[in-house]
C-alpha positions as CSV (number, residue, x, y, z in Angstrom):
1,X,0.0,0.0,0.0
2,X,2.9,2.6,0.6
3,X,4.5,1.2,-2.5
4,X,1.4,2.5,-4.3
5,X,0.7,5.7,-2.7
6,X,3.8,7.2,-3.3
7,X,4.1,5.7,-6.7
8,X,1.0,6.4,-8.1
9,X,-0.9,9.3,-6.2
10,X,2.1,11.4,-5.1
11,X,1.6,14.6,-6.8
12,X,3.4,17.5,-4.3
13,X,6.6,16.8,-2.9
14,X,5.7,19.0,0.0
15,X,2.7,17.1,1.1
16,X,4.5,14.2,0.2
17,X,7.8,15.1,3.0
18,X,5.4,16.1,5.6
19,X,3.4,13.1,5.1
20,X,6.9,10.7,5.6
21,X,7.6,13.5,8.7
22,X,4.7,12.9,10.7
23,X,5.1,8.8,9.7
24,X,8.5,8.8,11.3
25,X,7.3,10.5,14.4
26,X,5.1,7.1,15.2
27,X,6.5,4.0,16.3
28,X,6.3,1.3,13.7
29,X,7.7,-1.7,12.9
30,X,11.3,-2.0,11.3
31,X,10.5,-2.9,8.0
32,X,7.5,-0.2,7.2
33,X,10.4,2.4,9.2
34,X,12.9,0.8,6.3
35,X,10.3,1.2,3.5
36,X,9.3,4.7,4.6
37,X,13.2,6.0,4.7
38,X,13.5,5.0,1.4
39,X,10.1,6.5,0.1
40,X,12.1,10.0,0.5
41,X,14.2,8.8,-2.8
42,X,10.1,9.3,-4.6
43,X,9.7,12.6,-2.8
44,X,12.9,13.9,-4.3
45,X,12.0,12.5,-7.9
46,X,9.0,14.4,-7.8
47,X,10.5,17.4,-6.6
48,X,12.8,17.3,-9.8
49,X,9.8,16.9,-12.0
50,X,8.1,19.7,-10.6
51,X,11.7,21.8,-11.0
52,X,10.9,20.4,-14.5
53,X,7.6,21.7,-15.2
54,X,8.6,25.3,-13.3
55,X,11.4,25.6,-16.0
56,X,9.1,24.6,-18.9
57,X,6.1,27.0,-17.4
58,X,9.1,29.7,-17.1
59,X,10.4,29.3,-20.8
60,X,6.8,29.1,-22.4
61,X,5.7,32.3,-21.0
62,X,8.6,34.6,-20.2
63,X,8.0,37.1,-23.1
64,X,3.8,37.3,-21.7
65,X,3.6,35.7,-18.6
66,X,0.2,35.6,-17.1
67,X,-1.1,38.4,-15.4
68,X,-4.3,39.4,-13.6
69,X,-6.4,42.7,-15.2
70,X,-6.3,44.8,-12.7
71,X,-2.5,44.6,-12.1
72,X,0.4,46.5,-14.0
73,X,2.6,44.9,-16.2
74,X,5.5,45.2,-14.7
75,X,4.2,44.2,-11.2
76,X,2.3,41.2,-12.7
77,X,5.5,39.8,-14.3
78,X,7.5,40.1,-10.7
79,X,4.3,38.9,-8.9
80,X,4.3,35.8,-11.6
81,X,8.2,35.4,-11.5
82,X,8.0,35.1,-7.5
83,X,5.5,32.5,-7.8
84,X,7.5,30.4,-9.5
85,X,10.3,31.1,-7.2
86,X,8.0,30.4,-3.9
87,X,6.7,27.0,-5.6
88,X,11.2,25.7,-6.1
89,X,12.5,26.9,-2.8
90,X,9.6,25.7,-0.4
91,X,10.4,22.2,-0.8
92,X,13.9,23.1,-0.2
93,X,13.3,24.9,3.2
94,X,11.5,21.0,3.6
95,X,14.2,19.1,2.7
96,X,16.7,20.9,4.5
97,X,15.1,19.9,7.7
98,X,16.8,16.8,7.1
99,X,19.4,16.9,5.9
100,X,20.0,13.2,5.6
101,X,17.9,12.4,2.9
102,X,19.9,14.8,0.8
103,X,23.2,13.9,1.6
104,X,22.4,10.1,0.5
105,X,23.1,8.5,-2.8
């Protein structure tokens, strides 16, 4: 069943890492502890396919990114390019809460 989950339905590494946080915090038995330590490998997979679609969203629209109405353009083209740099770097303030998972192979 955890094989599964994080192979088929994982779609944020964020909710993915706090998931596998709050599953080390309970007592369980060696093996699921063994298969949940490695399930961290999957969240930092995904995490690189989300860097993936962030570059391809970037590249698509940095000549017209999207903008609301009301908002001028040069604000609306910061506001849009600080999304995309809020949605990278807060799975890296994650990760680097533990530091062991990115220091592996």
């Amino acid at each position: 069943m955890i094989d599964t989950t994080f192979e088929e339905k994982l779609t944020s590494s964020v909710g993915a890492f706090d998931l596998l946080n709050n599953f080390n915090n309970i007592e369980t038995r060696a093996g699921i502890q063994e298969t949940l330590s490695r399930k961290f490998e999957n969240v930092l997979e995904r995490y690189a396919k989300e860097l993936d679609e962030m570059e391809k969203m970037f590249t698509e629209n940095e000549k017209n990114p999207p903008i609301p109405k009301n908002m001028p353009l040069n604000s609306g083209k910061i506001a849009w390019a600080r999304s995309i740099i809020t949605r990278i770097k807060t799975p890296i303030d994650k990760f680097k809460t533990k530091q062991e998972i990115l220091t592996g192979s």
